[in-house]
VMD Tcl script that draws the C-alpha trace (Angstrom):
set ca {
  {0.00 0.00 0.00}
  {1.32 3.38 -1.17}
  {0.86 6.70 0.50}
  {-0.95 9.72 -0.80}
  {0.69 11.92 -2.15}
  {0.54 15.42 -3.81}
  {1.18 13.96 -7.22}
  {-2.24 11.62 -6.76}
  {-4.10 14.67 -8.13}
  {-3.10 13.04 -11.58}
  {-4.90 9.75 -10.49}
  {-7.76 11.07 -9.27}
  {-11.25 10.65 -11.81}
  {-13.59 13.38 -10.79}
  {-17.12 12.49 -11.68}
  {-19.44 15.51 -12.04}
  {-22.70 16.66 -14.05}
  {-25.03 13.95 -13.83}
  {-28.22 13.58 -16.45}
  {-30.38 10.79 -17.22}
  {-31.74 9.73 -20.70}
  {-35.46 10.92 -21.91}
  {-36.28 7.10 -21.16}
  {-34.28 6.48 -18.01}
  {-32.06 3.45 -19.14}
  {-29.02 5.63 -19.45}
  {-26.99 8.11 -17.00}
  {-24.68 10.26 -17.79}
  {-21.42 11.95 -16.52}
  {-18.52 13.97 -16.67}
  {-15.10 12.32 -15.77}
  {-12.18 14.66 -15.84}
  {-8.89 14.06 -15.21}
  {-5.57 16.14 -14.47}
  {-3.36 16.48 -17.41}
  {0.38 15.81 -16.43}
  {1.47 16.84 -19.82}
  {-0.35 20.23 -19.96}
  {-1.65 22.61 -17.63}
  {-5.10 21.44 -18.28}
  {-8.05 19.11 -17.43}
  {-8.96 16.38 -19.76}
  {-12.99 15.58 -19.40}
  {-14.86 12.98 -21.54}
  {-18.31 11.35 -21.15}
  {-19.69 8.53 -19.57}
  {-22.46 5.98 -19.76}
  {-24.11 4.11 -17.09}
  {-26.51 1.48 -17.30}
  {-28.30 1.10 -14.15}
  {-30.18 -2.14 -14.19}
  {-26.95 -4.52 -15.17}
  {-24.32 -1.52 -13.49}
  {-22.17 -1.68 -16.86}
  {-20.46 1.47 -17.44}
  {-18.42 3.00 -20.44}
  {-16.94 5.63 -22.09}
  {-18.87 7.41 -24.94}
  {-16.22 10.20 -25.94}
  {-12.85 9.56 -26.32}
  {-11.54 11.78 -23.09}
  {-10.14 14.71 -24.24}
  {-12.45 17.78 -24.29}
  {-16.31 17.22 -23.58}
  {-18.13 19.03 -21.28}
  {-21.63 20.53 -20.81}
  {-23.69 17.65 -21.98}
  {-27.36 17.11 -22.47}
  {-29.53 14.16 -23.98}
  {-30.88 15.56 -27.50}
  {-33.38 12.42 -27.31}
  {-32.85 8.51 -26.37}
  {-30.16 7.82 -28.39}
  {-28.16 10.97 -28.78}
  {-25.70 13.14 -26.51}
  {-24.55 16.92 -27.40}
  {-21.88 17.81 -26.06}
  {-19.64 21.10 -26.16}
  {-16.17 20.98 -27.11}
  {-13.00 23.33 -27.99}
  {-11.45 20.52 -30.00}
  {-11.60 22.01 -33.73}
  {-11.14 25.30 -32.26}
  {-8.17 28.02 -33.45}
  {-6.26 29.73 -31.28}
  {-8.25 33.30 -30.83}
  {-11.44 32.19 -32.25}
  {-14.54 33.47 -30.66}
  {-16.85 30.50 -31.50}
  {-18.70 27.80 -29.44}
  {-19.03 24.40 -30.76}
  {-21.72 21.42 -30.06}
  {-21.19 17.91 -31.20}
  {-23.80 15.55 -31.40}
  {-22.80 11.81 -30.65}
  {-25.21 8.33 -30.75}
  {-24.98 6.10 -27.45}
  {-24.79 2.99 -29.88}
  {-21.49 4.22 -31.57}
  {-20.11 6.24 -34.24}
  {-18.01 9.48 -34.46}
  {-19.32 12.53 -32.74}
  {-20.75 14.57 -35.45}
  {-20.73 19.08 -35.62}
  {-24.26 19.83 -34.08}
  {-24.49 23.56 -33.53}
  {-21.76 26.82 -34.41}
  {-22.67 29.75 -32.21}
  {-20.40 33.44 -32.14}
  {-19.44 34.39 -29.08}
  {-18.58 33.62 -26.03}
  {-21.54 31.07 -24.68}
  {-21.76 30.21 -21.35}
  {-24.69 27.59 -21.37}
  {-26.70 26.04 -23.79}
  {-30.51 24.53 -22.98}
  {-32.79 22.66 -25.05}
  {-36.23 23.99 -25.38}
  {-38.05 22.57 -28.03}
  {-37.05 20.41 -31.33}
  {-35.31 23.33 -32.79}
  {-35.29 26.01 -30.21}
  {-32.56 26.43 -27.50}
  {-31.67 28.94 -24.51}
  {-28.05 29.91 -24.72}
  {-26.85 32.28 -21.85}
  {-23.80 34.38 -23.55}
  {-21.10 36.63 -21.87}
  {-20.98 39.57 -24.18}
  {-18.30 42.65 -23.42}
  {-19.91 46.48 -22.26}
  {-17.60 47.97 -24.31}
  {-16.26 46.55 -27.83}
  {-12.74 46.26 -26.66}
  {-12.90 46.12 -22.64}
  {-9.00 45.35 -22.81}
  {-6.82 47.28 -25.34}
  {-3.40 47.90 -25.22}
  {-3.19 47.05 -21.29}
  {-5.42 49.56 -20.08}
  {-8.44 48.42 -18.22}
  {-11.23 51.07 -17.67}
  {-13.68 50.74 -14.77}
  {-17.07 53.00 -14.60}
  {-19.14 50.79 -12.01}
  {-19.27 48.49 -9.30}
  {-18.54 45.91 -9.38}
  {-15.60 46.64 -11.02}
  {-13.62 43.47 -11.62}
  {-15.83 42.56 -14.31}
  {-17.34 43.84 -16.99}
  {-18.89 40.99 -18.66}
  {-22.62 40.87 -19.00}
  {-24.39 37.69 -19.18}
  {-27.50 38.30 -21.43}
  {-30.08 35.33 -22.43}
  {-31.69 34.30 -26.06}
  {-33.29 31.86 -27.62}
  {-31.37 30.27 -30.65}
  {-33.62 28.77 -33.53}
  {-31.50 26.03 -34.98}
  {-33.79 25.83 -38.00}
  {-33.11 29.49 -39.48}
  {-30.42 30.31 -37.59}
  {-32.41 33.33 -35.27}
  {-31.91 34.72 -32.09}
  {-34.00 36.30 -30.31}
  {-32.56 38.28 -27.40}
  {-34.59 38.76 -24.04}
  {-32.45 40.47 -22.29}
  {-29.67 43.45 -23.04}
  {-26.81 44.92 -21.34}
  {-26.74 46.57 -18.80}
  {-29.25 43.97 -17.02}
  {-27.10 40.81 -15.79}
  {-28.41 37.57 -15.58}
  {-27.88 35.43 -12.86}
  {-29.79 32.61 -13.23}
  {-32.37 30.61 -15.53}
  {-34.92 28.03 -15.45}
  {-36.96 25.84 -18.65}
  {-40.06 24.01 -18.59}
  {-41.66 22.97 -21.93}
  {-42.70 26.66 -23.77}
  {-41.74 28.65 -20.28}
  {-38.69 30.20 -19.80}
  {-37.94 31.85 -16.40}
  {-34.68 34.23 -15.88}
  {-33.82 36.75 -12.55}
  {-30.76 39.10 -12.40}
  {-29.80 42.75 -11.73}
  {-29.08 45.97 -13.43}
  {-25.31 46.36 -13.65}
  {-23.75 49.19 -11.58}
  {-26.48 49.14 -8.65}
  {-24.63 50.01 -5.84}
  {-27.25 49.56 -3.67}
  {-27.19 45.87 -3.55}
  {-28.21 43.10 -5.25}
  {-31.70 43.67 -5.72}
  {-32.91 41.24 -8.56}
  {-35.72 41.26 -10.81}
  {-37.60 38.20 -11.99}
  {-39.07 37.41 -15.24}
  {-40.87 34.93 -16.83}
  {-41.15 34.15 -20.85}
  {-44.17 32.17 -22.81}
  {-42.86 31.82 -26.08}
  {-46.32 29.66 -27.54}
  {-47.86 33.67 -26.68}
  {-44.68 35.72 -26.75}
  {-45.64 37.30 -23.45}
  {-42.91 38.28 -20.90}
  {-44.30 39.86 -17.73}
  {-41.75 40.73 -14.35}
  {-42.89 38.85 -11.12}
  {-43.83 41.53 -8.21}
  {-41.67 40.23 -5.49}
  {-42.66 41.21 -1.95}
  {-39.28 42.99 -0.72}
  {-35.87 43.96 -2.49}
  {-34.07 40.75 -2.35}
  {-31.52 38.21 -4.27}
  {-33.00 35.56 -6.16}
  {-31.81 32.40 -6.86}
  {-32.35 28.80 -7.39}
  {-34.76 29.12 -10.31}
  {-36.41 26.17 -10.90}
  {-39.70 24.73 -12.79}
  {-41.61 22.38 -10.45}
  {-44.42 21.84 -13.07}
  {-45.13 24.10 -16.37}
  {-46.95 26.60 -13.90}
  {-45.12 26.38 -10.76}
  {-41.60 28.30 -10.50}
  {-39.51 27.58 -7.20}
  {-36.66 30.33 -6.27}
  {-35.13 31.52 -3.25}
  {-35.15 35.08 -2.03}
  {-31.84 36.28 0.02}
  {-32.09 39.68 1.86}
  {-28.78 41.11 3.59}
  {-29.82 42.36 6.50}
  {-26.37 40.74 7.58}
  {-24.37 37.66 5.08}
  {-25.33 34.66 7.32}
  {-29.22 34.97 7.16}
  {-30.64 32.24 5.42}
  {-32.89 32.34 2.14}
  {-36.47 31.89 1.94}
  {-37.97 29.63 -0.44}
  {-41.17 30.71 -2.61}
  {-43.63 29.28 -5.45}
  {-44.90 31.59 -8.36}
  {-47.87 30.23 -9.97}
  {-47.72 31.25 -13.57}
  {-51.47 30.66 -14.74}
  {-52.64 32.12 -11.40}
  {-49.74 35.01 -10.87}
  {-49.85 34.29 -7.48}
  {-47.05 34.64 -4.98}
  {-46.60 32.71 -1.81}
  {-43.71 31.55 0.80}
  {-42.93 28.41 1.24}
  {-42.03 26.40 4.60}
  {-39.10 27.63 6.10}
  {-35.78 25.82 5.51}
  {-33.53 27.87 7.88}
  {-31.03 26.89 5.02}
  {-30.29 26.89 1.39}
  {-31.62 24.13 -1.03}
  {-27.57 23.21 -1.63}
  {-25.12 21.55 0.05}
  {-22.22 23.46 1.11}
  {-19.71 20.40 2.68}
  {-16.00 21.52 1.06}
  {-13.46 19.49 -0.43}
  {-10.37 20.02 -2.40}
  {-11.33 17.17 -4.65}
  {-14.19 18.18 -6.71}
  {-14.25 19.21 -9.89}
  {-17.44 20.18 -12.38}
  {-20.99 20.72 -11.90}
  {-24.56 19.42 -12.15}
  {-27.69 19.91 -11.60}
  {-28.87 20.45 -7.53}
  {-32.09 20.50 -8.15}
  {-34.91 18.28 -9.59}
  {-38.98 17.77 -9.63}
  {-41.25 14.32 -10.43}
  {-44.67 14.25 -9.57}
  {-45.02 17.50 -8.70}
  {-42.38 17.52 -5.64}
  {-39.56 19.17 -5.45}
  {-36.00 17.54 -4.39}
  {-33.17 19.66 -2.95}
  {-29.85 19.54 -0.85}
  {-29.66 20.98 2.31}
  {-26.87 20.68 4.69}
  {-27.44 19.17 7.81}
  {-24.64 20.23 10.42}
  {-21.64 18.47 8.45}
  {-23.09 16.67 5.61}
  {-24.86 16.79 2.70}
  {-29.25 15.48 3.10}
  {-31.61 15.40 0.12}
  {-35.64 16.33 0.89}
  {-38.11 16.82 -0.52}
  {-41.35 19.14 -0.70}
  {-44.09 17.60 -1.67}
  {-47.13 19.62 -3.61}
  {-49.34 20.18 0.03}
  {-45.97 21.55 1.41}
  {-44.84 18.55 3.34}
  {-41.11 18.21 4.02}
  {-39.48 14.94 4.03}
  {-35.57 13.70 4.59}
  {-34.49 11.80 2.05}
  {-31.07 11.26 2.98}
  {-29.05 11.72 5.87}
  {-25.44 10.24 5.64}
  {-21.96 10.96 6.25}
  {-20.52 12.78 2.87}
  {-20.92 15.36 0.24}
  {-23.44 15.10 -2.92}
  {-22.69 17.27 -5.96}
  {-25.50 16.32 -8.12}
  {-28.70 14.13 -8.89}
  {-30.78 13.15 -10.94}
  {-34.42 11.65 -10.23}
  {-36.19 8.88 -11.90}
  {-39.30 6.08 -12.10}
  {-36.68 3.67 -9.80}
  {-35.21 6.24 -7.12}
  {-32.89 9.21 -6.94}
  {-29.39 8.88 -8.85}
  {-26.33 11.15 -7.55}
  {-22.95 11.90 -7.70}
  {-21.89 11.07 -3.80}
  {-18.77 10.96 -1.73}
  {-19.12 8.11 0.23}
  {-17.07 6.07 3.02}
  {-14.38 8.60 2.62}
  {-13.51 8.31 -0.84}
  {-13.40 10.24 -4.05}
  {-17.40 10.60 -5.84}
  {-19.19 8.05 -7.22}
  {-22.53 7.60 -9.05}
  {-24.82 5.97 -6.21}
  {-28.64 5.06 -6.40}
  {-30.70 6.06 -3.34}
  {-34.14 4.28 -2.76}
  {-36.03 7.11 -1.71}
  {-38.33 4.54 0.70}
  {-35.90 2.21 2.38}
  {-33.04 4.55 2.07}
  {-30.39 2.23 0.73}
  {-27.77 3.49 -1.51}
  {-26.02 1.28 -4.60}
  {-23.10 2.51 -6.05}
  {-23.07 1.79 -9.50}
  {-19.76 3.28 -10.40}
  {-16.32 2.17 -9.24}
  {-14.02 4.57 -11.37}
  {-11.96 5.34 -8.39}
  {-11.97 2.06 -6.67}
  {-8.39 1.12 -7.95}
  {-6.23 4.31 -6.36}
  {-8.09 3.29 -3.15}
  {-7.26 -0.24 -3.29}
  {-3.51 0.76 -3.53}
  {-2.93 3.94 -1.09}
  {-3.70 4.33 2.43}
  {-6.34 6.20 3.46}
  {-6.82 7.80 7.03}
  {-10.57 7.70 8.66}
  {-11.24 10.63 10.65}
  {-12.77 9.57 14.22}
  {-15.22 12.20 14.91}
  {-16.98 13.15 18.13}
  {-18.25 15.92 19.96}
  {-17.88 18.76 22.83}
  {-18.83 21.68 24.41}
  {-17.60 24.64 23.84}
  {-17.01 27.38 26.78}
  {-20.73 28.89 25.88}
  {-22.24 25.28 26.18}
  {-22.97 24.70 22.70}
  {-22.07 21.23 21.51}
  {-19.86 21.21 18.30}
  {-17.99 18.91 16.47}
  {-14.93 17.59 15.88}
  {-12.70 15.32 13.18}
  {-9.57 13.78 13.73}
  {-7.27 11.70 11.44}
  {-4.04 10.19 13.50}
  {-1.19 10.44 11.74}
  {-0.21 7.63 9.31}
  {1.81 4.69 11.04}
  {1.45 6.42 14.23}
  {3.37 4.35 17.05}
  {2.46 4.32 20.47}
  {4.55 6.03 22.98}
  {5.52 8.84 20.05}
  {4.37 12.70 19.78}
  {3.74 13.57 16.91}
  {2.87 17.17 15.06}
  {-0.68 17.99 14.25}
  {-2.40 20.93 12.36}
  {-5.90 22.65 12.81}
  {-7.22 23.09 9.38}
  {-10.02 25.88 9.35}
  {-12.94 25.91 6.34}
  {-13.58 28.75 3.93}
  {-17.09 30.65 3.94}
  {-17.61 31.19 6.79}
  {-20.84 29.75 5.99}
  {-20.07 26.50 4.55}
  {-19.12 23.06 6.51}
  {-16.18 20.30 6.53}
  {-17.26 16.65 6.99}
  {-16.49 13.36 6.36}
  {-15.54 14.06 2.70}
  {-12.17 13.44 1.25}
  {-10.07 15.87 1.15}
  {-6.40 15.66 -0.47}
  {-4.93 18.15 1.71}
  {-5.52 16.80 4.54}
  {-4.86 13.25 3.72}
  {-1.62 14.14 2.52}
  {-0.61 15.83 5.49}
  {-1.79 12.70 7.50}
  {0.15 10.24 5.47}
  {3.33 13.06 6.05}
  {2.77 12.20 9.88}
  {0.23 15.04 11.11}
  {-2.46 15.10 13.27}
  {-5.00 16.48 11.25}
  {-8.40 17.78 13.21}
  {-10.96 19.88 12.09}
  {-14.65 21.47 13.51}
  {-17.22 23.56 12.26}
  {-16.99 27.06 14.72}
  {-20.23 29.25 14.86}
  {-20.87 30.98 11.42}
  {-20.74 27.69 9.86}
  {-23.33 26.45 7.77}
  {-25.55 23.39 8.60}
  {-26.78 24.69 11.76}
  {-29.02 27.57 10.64}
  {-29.07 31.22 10.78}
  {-28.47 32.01 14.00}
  {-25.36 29.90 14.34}
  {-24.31 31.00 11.58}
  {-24.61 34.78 12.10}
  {-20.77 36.30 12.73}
  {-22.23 39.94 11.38}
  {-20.18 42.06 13.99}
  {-18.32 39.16 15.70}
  {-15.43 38.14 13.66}
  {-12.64 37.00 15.04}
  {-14.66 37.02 18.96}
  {-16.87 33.68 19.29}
  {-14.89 32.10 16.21}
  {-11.79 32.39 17.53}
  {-13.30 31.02 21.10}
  {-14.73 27.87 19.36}
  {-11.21 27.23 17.66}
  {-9.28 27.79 20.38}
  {-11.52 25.32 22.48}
  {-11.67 22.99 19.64}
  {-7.72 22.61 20.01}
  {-7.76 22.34 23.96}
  {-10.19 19.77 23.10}
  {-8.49 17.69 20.87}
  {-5.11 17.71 22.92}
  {-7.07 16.28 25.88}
  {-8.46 13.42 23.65}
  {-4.99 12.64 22.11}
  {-2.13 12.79 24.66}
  {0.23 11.56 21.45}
  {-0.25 15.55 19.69}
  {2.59 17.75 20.85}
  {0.72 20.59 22.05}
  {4.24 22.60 20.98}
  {3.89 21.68 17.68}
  {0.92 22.75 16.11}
  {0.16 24.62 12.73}
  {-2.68 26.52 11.25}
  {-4.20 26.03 7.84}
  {-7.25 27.64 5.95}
  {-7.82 29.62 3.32}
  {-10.27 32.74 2.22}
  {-12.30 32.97 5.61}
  {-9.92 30.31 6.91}
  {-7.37 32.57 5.91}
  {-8.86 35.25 7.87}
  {-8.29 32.99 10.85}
  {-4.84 32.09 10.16}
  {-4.14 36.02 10.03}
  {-6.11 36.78 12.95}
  {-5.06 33.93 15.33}
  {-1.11 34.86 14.91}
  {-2.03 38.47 16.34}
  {-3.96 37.24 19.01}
  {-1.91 34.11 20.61}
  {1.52 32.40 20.20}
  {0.09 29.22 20.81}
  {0.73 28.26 17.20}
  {3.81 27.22 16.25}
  {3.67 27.82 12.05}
  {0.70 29.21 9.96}
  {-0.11 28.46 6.04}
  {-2.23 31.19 5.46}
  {-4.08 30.99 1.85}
  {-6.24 33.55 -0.04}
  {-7.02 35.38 2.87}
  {-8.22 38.84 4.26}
  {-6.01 41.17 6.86}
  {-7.18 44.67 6.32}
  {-11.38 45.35 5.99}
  {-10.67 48.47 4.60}
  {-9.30 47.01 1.62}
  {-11.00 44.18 1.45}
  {-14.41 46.31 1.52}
  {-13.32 48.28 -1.20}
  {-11.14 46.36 -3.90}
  {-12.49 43.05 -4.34}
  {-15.66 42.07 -6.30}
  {-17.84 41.42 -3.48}
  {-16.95 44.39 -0.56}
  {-18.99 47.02 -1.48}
  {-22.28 44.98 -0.31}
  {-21.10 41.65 1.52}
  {-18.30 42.34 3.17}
  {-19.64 45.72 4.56}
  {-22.91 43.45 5.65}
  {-20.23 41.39 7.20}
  {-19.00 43.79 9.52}
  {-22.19 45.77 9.86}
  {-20.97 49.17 9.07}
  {-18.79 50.96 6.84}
  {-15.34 52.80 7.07}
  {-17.18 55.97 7.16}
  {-19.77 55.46 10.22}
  {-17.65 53.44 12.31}
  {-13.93 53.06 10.80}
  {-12.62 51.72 14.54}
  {-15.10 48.58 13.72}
  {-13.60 48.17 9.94}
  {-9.88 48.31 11.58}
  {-10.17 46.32 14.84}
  {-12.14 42.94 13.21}
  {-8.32 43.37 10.48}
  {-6.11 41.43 11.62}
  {-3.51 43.59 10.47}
  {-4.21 45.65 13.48}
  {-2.08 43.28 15.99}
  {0.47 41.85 13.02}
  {3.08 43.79 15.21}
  {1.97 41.12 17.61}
  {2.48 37.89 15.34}
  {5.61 36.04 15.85}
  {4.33 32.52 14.28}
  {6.18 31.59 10.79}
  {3.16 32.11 8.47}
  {3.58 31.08 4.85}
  {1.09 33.28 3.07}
  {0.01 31.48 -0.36}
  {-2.32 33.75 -2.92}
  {-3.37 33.96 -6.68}
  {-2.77 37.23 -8.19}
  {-6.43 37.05 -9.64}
  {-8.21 36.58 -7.05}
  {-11.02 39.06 -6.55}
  {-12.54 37.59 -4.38}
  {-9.59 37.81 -1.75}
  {-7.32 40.34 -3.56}
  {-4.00 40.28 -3.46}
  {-3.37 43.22 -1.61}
  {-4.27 42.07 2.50}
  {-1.34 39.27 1.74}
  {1.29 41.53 0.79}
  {0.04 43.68 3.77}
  {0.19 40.97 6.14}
  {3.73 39.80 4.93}
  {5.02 43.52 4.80}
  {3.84 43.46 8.61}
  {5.16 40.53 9.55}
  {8.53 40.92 7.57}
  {9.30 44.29 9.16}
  {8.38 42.60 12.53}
  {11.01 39.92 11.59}
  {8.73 37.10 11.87}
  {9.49 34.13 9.69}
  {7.63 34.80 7.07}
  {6.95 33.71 3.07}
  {4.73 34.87 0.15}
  {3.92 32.17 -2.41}
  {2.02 34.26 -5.48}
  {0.61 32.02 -8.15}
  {0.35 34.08 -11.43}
  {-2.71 33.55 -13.35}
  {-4.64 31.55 -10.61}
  {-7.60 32.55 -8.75}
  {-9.80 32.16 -5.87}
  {-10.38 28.55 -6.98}
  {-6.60 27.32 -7.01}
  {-6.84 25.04 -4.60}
  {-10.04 23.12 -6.37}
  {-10.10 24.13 -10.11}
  {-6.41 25.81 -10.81}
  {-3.93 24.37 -13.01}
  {-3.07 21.36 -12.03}
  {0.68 21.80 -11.51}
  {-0.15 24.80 -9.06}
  {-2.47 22.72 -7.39}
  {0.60 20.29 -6.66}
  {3.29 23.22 -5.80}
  {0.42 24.63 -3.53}
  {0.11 21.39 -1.69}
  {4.21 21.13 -1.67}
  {5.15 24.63 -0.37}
  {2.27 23.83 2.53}
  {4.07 20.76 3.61}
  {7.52 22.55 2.95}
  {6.51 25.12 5.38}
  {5.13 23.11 8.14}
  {8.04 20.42 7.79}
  {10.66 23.29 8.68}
  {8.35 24.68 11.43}
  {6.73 21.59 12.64}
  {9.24 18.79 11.97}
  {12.41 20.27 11.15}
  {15.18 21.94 12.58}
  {12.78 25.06 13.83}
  {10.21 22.81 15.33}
  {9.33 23.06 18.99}
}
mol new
graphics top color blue
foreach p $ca { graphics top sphere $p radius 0.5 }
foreach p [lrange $ca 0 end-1] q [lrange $ca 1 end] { graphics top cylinder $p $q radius 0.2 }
display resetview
């Protein structure tokens, strides 16, 4: 048995974007691979035959993505394959599941984003088209709105294959943000770009058999989201208000022969799953409807549950298991899904919605598992010092002998709203086979619990930081063979908030990898793509009513204080987490003389650690365990 290791990344099959055929024999999915060779991901599609569990490849691997059933016997699929370099096309191939070349479907202009079948000729296509002609020209960049990072505008259409029309339905400025389909219906909500007053959406909805678009009166300003057709005349969404970030949506119906509004049971949640992992890769569909219900994710504390609503508003679990699910599908013989199960990478599984047993029908990734060791975390739970019971995950180090100490490090999630569970996760496995105690919990402002756990509005950095803090004196009690000297800290956007914050507020910590992360709310309120409206909601105010609030929740207030080695990783893309509270934080801690080092990956974004290239994946993962080797295991440890 081997050991994981950083260059596994390569071995790994990640299985995303699950559909089922018009007749239900046939799945469908999405496996993509790492390319060694090139700084790319290879994806190619899949066939899956539930009833005998037979499974096999319909494209050859290379470059398929975005696939749909055109009817029982034929897959489209969008691919870059006879593409030249600088060409601003999008091209569909069309490719029987008996055999036989994939054949040149559809040719669109333009940059297209998503493409949805409507009728036998008819398609939505969602297109990013430019404000300006030439947004970028000779390396000047002009900004004229918030937000500013961007300024392409995602507009919808409908594409008639047959004549070659398109009919637009919506125009820049307005930018859509999501879409829905169901037979002749077309549903679409979004904003006006440049409204600096929030994200206040709009809703629409299209009949194309009477041409008639009319806008949905919604009953407050609010964000919509998760558009979705129940039946022809029943459109679910979810309306987000930010009276402060953590506040959960609230689910309603619009009835499109009636026009009638109305509010749904309350979730205190959103219909997704928001369990992280660094091994994930593509999309799918989180929603579905049969029979009139509707089936949707939630996440329950640390793991991913499907329910459904039923058409007289009764909620039902579905699913309630240890793990992550990414999509599903549902069908006449139960609910198919892409699942991470029993600690490995995602499969396709079959639920039986009655009995709740689960089948897993693929095995792509059963092979690396059957030749590398894996670590099980051993999970429990504890109070914290307010009494609130939380949990906790612990993998022992790899080969762990009795009577040694060993190193361990905390990792902390991103979000803060989202949730780590019992999902693989490469990082932390490889740090586990490298000797590490690994140990992770979910603090307050983590998802899973509801709103009012998860409301840090005003209290970054206070009751987090308390949870954390416990959650370490917890897991040192539990295992006497972690050398309370030799701890690190890992996490990265909100996590790396926490790495920033905790080495100006204790020396406890004896080396910090600090990734994509935030030091200075002044900044981070007003240069990244998201400040001007979540970020100020974060902290409740603004630099201009109450700047001593903006500067004490930075940690770059007590960097003078820090005197842990931090490795600061970031991508100099990132607009999410720009790169300018790093560089601050290293600045600080360099003119303090703390060991410090800045690790800036060019071209990468806030997604390098799940979606980047894959060789800066790998050099991520490496300069990590560099870090906390010198600090942790090396010559500087202890």
């Amino acid at each position: 048995m081997e050991k994981i290791t950083y260059e596994d990344l390569y071995a790994f099959r990640f299985l995303s974007d699950l559909k089922a055929s018009p007749d239900g024999k046939y799945l469908l999915f999405t496996e993509t691979r790492a390319a060694e060779e090139e700084p790319y991901y290879r994806s190619g599609l899949w066939l899956v035959e539930p009833e005998t569990q037979k499974v096999r490849p319909l494209t050859s691997g290379v470059d398929e993505k975005g696939a749909f059933w055109l009817d029982e016997d034929t897959v489209v699929f969008r691919s870059a394959r006879d593409q030249e370099k600088g060409e601003q096309k999008s091209r569909w191939y069309k490719i029987s599941i008996h055999g036989g070349e994939a054949a040149t479907f559809l040719e669109l202009e333009g940059q297209i984003r998503d493409l949805r079948k409507l009728g036998d000729t008819t398609y939505l296509v969602t297109e990013e088209v430019w404000a300006r002609e030439n947004p970028v020209q000779e390396e000047v960049r002009i900004f004229d709105e918030l937000p500013f990072w961007f300024n392409g505008r995602s507009v919808l259409s409908i594409y008639d294959a047959a004549d070659g029309s398109k009919t637009f339905l919506t125009e820049a400025p307005f930018q859509v943000q999501g879409t829905a389909s169901s037979g002749n219906r077309i549903a679409w909500a979004g904003y006006e770009q440049g409204d600096v007053e929030g994200h206040a959406s709009r809703l629409f909805v299209y009949d194309m058999a009477r041409r008639e678009q009319r806008e949905v009166e919604l009953p407050k300003e609010m964000e919509i989201g998760n558009l979705f057709f129940i039946t022809n005349d029943r459109l679910f969404f979810t309306g987000q208000t930010y009276e402060w970030p953590g506040r959960s949506p609230r689910f309603y119906e619009y009835h499109l022969e009636k026009g009638s509004l109305r509010e749904l049971p309350y979730m205190d949640g959103a219909p997704s799953s928001t369990v992280g992992t660094d091994a994930s890769y593509g999309g799918g569909d989180k929603l579905a409807a049969k029979d009139g219900a509707l089936y949707f994710l939630h996440t329950g504390w640390s793991h991913a549950e499907l329910w459904r609503l039923d058409p007289d508003d009764q909620l039902t679990k579905l699913c309630d298991r240890p793990g992550q699910i990414t999509s599903f599908v549902v069908g006449e013989h139960g609910v198919d899904m892409i699942a991470f199960r029993n600690m490995r990478l995602a499969e396709v599984w079959r639920l039986n919605p009655e009995t709740g047993e689960e089948i897993q029908l693929t095995h792509r990734n059963d092979a690396y598992f059957a030749e590398h060791h894996l670590v099980e975390p051993e999970y429990f739970t504890f109070r914290n010092r307010a009494g609130i019971e939380l949990e906790g995950y612990v993998l022992r180090p790899l080969d762990e002998e009795t009577g040694k100490k060993y190193p361990g490090v905390l990792e902390m999630h991103g979000g803060p709203k989202v949730a780590f569970g019992a999902v693989f996760h490469h990082e932390m496995q490889c740090l586990a086979a490298q000797g590490y105690y690994v140990f992770y919990t979910n603090p307050r402002g983590s998802d899973g619990r509801g709103e009012d756990f998860a409301n840090l509005t005003g209290k970054l950095g206070t009751i987090d930081f308390e949870d954390f803090m416990d959650f370490t004196d917890e897991v040192i009690r539990r295992y006497p063979a972690l050398d309370a000297k030799r701890i690190g800290i890992c996490g990265g956007s909100y996590g790396g908030f926490m790495c920033n914050w905790m080495i100006g507020h204790t020396d406890r910590f004896a080396a910090a990898a600090s990734q994509r992360s935030i030091s200075n709310y002044l900044t981070k309120a007003l240069c990244t793509d998201i400040g001007f409206y979540h970020n100020m909601a974060q902290l409740g105010t603004d630099p201009w009513h109450d700047f001593d609030t903006v500067w004490n929740t930075s940690p770059l207030k007590e960097a003078p204080q820090a005197v842990t080695p931090t490795l600061f990783i970031q991508s100099d893309e990132d607009y999410r987490c720009w790169m300018s509270d790093a560089i601050q934080m290293y600045n600080a801690l360099q003119q303090n003389s703390t060991p410090t080092r800045m690790v800036l990956f060019h071209g990468e974004n806030h997604e390098l650690s799940r979606s980047g290239k894959p060789k800066n994946r790998i050099r991520r993962l490496a300069e990590i365990g560099d870090w906390f080797r010198q600090y942790l295991q090396g010559e500087n440890a202890g």
